[in-house]
DSSP file (Angstrom, degrees, kcal/mol; ACC not computed):
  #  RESIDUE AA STRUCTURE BP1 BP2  ACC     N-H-->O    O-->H-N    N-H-->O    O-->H-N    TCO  KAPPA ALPHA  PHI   PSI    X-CA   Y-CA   Z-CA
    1    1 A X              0   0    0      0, 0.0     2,-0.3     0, 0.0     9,-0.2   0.000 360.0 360.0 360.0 146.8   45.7 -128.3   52.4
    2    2 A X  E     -A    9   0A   0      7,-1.7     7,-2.3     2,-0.0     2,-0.4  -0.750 360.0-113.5-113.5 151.6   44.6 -128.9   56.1
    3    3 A X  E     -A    8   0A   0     -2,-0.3     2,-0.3     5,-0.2     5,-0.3  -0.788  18.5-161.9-110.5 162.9   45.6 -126.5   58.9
    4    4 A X  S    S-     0   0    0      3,-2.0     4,-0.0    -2,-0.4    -1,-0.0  -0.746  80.4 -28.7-131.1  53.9   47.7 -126.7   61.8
    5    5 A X  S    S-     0   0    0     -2,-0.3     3,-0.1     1,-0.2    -1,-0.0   0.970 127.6 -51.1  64.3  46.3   47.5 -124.4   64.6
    6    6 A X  S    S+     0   0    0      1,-0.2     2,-0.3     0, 0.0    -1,-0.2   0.791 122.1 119.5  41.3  49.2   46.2 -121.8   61.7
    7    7 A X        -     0   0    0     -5,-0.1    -3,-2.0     2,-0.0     2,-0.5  -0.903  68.8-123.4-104.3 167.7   49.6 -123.1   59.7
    8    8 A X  E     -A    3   0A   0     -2,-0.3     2,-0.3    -5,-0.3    -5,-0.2  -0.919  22.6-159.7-144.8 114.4   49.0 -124.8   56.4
    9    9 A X  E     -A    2   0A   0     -7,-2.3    -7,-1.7    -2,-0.5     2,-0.1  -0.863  19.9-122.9-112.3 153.3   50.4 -128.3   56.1
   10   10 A X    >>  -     0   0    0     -2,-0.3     3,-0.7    -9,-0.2     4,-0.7  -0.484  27.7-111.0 -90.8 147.6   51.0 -129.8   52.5
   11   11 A X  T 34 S+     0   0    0      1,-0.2    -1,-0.1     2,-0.2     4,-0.0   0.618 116.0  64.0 -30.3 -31.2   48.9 -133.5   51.7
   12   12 A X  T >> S+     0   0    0      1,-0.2     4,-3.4     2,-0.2     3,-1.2   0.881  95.8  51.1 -74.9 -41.6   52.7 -135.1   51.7
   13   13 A X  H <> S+     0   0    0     -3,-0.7     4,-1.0     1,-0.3    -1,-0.2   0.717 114.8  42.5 -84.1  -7.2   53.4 -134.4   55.2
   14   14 A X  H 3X S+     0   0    0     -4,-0.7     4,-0.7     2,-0.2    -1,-0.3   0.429 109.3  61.8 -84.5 -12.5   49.8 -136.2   56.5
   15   15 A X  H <> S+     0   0    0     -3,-1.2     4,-2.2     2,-0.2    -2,-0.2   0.910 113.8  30.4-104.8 -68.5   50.6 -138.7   54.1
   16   16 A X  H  X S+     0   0    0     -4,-3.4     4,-0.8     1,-0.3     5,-0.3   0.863 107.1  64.3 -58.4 -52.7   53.9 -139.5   56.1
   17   17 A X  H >< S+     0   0    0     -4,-1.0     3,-1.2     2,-0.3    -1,-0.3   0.901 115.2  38.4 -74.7 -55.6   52.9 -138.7   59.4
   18   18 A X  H >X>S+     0   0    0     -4,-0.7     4,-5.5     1,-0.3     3,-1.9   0.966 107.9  54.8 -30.2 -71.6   50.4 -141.7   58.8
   19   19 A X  H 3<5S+     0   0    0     -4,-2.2    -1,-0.3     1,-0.3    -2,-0.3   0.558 110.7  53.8 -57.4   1.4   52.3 -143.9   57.0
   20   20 A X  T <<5S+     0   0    0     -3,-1.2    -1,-0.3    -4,-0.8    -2,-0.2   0.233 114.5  35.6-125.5  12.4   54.9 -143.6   60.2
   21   21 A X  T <45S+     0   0    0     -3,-1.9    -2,-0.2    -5,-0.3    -3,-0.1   0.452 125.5  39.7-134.6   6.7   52.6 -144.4   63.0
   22   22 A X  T  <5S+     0   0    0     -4,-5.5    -3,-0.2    -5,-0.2     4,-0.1   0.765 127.4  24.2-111.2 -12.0   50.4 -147.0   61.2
   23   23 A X  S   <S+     0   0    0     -5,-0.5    62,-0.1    -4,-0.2    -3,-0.1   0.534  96.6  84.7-113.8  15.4   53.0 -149.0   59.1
   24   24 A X  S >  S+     0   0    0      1,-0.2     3,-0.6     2,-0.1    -1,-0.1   0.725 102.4  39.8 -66.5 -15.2   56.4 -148.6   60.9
   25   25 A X  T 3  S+     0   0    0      1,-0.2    -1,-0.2    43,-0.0    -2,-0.1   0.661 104.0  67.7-103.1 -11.0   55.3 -151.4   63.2
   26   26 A X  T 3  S+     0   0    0     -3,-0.1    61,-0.5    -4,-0.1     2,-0.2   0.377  71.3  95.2 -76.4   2.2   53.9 -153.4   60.8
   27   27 A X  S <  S-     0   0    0     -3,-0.6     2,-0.2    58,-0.1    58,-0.0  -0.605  83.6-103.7-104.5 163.3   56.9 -154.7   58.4
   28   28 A X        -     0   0    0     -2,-0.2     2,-0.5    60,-0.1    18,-0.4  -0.609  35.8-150.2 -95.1 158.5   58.1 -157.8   59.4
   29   29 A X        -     0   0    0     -2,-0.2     2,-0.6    15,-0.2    15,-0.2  -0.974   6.0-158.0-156.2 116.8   61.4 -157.8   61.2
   30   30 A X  B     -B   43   0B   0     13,-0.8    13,-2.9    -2,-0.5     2,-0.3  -0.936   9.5-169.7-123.1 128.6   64.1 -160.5   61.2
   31   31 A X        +     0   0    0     -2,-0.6     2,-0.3    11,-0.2    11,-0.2  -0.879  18.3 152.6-100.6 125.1   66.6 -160.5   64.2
   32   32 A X        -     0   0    0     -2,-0.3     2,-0.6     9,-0.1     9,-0.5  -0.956  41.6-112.4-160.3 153.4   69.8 -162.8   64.0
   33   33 A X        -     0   0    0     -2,-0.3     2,-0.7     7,-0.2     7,-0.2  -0.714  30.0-142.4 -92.8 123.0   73.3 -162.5   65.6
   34   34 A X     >  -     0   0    0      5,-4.1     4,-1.0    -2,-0.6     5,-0.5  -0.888  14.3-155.6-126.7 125.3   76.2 -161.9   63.5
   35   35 A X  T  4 S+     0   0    0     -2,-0.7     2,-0.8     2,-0.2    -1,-0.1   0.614  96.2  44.3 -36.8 -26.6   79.3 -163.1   63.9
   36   36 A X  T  4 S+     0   0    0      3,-0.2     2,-0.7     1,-0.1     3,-0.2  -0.742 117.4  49.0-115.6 165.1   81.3 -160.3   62.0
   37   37 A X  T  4 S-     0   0    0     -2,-0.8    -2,-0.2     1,-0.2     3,-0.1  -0.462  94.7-144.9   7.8 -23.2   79.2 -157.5   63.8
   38   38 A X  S  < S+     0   0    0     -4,-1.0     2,-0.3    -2,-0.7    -1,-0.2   0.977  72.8  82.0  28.9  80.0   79.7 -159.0   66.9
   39   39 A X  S    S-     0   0    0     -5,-0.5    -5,-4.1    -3,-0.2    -1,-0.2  -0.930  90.7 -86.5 164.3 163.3   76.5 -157.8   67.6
   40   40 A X        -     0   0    0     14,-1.6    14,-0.3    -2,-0.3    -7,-0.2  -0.299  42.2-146.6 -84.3 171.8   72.4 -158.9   66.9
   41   41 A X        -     0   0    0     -9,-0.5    12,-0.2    12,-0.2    -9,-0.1  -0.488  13.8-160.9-148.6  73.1   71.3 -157.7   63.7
   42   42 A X        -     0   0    0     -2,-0.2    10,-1.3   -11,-0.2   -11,-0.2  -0.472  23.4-173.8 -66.2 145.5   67.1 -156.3   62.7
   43   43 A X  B     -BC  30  51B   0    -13,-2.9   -13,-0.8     8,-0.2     8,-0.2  -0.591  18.7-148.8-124.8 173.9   67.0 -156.5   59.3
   44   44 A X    >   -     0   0    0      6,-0.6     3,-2.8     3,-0.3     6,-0.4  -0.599  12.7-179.0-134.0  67.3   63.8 -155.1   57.1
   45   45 A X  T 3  S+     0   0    0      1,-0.2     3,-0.1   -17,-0.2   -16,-0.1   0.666  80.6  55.8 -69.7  -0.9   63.3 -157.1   53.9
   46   46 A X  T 3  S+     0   0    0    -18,-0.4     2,-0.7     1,-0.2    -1,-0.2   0.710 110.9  47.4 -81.0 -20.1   60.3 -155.0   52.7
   47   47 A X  S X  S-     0   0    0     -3,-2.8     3,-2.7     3,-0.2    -3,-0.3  -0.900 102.1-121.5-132.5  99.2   62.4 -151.8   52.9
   48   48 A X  T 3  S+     0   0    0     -2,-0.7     3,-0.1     1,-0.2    -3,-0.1  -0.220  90.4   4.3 -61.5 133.4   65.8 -152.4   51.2
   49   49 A X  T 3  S+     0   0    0      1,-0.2     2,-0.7    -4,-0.0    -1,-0.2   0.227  91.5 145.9  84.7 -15.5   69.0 -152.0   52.9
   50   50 A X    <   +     0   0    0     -3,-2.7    -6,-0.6    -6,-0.4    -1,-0.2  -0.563  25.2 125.8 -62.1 105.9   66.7 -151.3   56.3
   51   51 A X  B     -C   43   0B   0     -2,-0.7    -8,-0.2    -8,-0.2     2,-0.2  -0.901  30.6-176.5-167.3 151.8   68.8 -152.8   59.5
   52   52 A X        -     0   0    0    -10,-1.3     2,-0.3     8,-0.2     8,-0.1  -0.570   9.8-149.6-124.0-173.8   70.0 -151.9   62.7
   53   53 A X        +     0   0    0    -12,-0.2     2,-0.3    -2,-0.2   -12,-0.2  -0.992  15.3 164.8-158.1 162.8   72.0 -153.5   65.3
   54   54 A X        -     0   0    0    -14,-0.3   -14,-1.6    -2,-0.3     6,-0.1  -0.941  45.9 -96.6-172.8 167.2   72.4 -153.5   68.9
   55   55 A X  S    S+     0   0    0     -2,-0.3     2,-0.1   -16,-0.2    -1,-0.1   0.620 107.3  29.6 -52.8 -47.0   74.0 -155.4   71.8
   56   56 A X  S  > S-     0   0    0      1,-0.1     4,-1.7   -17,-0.1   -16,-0.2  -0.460  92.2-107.2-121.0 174.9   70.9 -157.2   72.9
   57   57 A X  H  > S+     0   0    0      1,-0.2     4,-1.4     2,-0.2    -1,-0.1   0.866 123.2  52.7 -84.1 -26.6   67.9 -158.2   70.7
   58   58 A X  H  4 S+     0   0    0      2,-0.2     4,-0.2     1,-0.1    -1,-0.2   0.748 100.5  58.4 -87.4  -4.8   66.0 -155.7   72.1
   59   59 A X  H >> S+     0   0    0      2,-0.1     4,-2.5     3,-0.1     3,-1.3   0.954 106.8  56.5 -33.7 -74.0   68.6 -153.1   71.3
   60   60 A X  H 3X S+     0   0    0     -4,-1.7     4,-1.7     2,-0.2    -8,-0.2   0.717 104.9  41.2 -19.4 -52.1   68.2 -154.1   67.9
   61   61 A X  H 3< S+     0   0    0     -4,-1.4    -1,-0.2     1,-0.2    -2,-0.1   0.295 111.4  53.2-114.6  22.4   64.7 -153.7   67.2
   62   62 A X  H X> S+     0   0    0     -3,-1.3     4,-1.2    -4,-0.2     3,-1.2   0.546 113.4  53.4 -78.3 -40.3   64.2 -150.2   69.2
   63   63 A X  H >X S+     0   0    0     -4,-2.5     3,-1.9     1,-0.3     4,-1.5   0.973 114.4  38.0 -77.6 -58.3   67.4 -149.2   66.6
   64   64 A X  H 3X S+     0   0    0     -4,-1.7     4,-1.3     1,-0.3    -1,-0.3   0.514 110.4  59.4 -81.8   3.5   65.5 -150.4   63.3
   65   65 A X  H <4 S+     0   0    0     -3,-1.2     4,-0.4     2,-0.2    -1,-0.3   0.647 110.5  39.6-107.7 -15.6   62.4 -149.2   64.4
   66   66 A X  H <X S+     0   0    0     -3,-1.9     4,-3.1    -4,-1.2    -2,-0.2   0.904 115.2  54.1 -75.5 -40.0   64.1 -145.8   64.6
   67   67 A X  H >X S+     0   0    0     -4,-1.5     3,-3.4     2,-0.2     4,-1.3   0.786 105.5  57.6 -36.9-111.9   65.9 -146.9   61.2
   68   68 A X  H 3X S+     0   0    0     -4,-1.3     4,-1.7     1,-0.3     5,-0.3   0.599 104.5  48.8   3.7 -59.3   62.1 -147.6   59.8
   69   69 A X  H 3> S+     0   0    0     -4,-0.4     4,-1.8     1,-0.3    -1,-0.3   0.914 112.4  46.5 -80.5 -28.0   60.9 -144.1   60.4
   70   70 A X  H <X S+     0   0    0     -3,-3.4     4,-2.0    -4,-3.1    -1,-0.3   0.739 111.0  50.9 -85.1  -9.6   63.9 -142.5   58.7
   71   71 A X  H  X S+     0   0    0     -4,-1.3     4,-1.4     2,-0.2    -2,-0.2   0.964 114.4  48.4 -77.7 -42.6   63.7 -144.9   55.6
   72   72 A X  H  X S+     0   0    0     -4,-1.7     4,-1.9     2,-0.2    -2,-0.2   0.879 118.4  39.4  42.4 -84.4   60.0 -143.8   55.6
   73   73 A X  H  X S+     0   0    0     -4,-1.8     4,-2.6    -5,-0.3    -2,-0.2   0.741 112.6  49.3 -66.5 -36.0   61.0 -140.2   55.9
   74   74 A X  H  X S+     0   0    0     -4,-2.0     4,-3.0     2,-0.2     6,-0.3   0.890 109.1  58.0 -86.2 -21.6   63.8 -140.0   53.8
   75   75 A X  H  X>S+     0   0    0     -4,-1.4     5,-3.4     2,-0.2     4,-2.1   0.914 110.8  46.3 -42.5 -53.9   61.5 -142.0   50.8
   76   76 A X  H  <5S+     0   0    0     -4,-1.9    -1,-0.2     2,-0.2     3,-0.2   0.980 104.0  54.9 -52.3 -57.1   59.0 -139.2   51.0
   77   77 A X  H  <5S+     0   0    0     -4,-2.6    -2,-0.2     1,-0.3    -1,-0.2   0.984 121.7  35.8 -57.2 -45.3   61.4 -136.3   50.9
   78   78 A X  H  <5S-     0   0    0     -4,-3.0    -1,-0.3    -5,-0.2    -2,-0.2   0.841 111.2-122.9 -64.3 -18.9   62.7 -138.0   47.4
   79   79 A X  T  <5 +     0   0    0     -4,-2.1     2,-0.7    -5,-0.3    -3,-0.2   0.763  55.6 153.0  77.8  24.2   59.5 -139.2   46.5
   80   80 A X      < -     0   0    0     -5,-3.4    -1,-0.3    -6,-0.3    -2,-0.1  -0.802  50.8 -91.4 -98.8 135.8   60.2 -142.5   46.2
   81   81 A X        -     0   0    0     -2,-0.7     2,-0.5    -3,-0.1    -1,-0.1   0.105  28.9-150.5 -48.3 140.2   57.4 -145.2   46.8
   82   82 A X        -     0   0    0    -35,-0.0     2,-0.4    -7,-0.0    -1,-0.1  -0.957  17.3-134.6-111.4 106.9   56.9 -146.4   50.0
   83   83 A X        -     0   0    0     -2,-0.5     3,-0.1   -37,-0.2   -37,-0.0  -0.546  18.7-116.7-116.6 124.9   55.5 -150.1   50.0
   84   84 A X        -     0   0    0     -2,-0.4    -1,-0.2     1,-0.1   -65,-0.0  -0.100  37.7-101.4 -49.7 123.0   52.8 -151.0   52.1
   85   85 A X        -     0   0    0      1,-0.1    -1,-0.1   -62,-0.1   -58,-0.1  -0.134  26.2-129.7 -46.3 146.3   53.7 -153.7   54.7
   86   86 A X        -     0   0    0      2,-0.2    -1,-0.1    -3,-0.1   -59,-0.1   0.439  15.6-146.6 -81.9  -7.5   52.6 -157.2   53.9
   87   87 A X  S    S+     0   0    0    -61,-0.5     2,-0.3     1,-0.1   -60,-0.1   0.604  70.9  68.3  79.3  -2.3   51.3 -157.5   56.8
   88   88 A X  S    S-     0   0    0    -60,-0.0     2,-0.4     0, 0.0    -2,-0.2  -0.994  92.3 -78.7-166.2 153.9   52.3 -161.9   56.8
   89   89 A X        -     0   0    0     -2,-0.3     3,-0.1     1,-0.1   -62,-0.0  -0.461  52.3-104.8 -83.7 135.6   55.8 -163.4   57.0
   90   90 A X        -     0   0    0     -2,-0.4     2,-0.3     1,-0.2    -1,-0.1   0.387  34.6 -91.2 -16.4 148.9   58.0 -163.6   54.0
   91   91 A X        -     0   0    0      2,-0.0     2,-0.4     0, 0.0    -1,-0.2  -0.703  38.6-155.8 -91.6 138.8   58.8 -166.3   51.9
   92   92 A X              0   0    0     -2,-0.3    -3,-0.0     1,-0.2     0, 0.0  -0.957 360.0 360.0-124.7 155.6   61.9 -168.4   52.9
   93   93 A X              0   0    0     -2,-0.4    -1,-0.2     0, 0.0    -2,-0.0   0.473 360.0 360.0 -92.1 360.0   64.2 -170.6   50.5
């Protein structure tokens, strides 16, 4: 355990606090306007079910990039694996 302003933070919460300021910006992030949303749409394909939406496209991707850091966060608290961005664009059919 490392300390904090003499409080004693657990390995998990250093672990996160990493993984959310060096790979939330790093997952690749697909924008597209939908028609039934009436509205733009960031999607996250590395991190299932991760999307936001917003007015503008850059509504959008300040919304999924908060979206990112709670998919992130809530992964941890369960303990479910968190998968390093790929760092290179996606395959498309």
């Amino acid at each position: 355990m490392q300390r904090d302003n003499g409080k004693a933070k657990p390995v998990r919460q250093l672990i996160l606090k990493y993984q959310l300021e060096n790979w939330m910006h790093k997952y690749e992030t697909i924008i597209h306007w939908s028609n039934e949303d009436n509205a733009f749409v960031a999607e996250v394909p590395e991190l299932p079910g991760c999307m936001a939406h917003g007015n503008t496209q850059e509504a959008a991707l300040a919304n999924v990039k908060e979206a990112v850091a709670l998919w992130i966060e809530t992964a941890q608290e369960f303990g479910d694996p968190i998968p390093e961005p790929k760092g290179r664009r996606l395959q498309f059919a």
